[in-house]
C-alpha positions in Angstrom: 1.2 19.3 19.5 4.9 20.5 19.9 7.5 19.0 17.9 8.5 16.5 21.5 5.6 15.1 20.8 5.1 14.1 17.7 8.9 12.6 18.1 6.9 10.6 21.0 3.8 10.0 19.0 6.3 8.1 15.9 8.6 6.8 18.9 4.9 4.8 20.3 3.3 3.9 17.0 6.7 2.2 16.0 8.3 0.9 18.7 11.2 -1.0 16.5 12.2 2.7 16.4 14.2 4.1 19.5 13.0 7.8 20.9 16.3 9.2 19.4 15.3 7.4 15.5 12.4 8.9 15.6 14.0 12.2 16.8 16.2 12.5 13.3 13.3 11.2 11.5 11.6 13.6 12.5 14.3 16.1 12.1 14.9 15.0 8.8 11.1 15.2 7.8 11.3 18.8 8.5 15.0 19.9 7.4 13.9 18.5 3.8 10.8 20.5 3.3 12.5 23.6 4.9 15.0 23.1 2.2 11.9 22.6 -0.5 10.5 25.9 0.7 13.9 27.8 0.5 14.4 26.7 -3.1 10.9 27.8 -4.1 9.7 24.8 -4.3 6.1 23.4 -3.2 5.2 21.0 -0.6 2.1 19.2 -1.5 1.0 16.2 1.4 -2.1 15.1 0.2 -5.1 15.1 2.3 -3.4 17.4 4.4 -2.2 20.6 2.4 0.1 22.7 0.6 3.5 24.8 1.8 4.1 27.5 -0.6 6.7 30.4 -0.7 4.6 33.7 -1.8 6.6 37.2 -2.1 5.4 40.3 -0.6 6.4 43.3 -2.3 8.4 45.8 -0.3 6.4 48.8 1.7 6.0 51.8 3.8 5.0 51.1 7.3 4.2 52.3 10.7 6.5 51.9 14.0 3.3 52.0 16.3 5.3 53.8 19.3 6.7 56.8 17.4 4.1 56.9 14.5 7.0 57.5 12.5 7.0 56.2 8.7 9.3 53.3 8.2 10.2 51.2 5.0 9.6 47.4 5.1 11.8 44.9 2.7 10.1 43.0 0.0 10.6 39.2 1.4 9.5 35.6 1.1 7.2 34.6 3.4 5.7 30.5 3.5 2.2 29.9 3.6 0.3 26.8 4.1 -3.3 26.1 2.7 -4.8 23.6 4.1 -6.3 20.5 2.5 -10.0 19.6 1.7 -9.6 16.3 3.8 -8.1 18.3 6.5 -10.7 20.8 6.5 -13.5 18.6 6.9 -11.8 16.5 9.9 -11.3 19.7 12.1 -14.8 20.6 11.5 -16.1 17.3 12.4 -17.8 16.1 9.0 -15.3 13.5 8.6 -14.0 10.8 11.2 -10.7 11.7 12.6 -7.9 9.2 10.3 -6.8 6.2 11.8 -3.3 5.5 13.4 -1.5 2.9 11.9 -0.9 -0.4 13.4 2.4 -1.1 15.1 4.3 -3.1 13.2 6.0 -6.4 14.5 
């Protein structure tokens, strides 16, 4: 699923929502937890998983062309674990959740 389409999927499963609210919604959804992340902070959806910021520690590398020894920066890298819910949908020991009704 690309980011169109879940703007498509919220645009169809509310339809008192125009394409383009669903677009900033959507937008918005993401924008906040990028900003979450880039603070350190942690994104918990439950049922679903965890976003966290973990640090890798600066070190020597490779360049696979030349061989040659190169130094890599220490940097902040996000990482997702998934959720125990989540895990058992995908492999199938759990029906898959249900959308929620349009409302009027």
């Amino acid at each position: 699923m690309t980011k169109r389409d879940l703007i498509d999927e919220v645009a169809r499963l509310y339809p008192q929502y125009s394409r383009r609210d669903a677009e900033v919604i959507v937008n918005a959804v993401f924008a906040s937890m990028a900003n979450t992340l880039r603070s350190g902070g942690r994104i918990e959806i439950r049922g679903f998983g965890s976003f966290i910021v973990k640090q890798r520690q600066g070190r020597e590398g490779r360049n696979p062309r030349t061989g040659r020894v190169v130094a890599v920066p220490a940097k902040r890298v996000p990482f997702f674990k998934v959720g125990k819910e989540l895990r058992l949908r995908v492999d199938g020991k759990l029906p898959p959740p249900v959308a929620p009704a349009a409302q009027e």
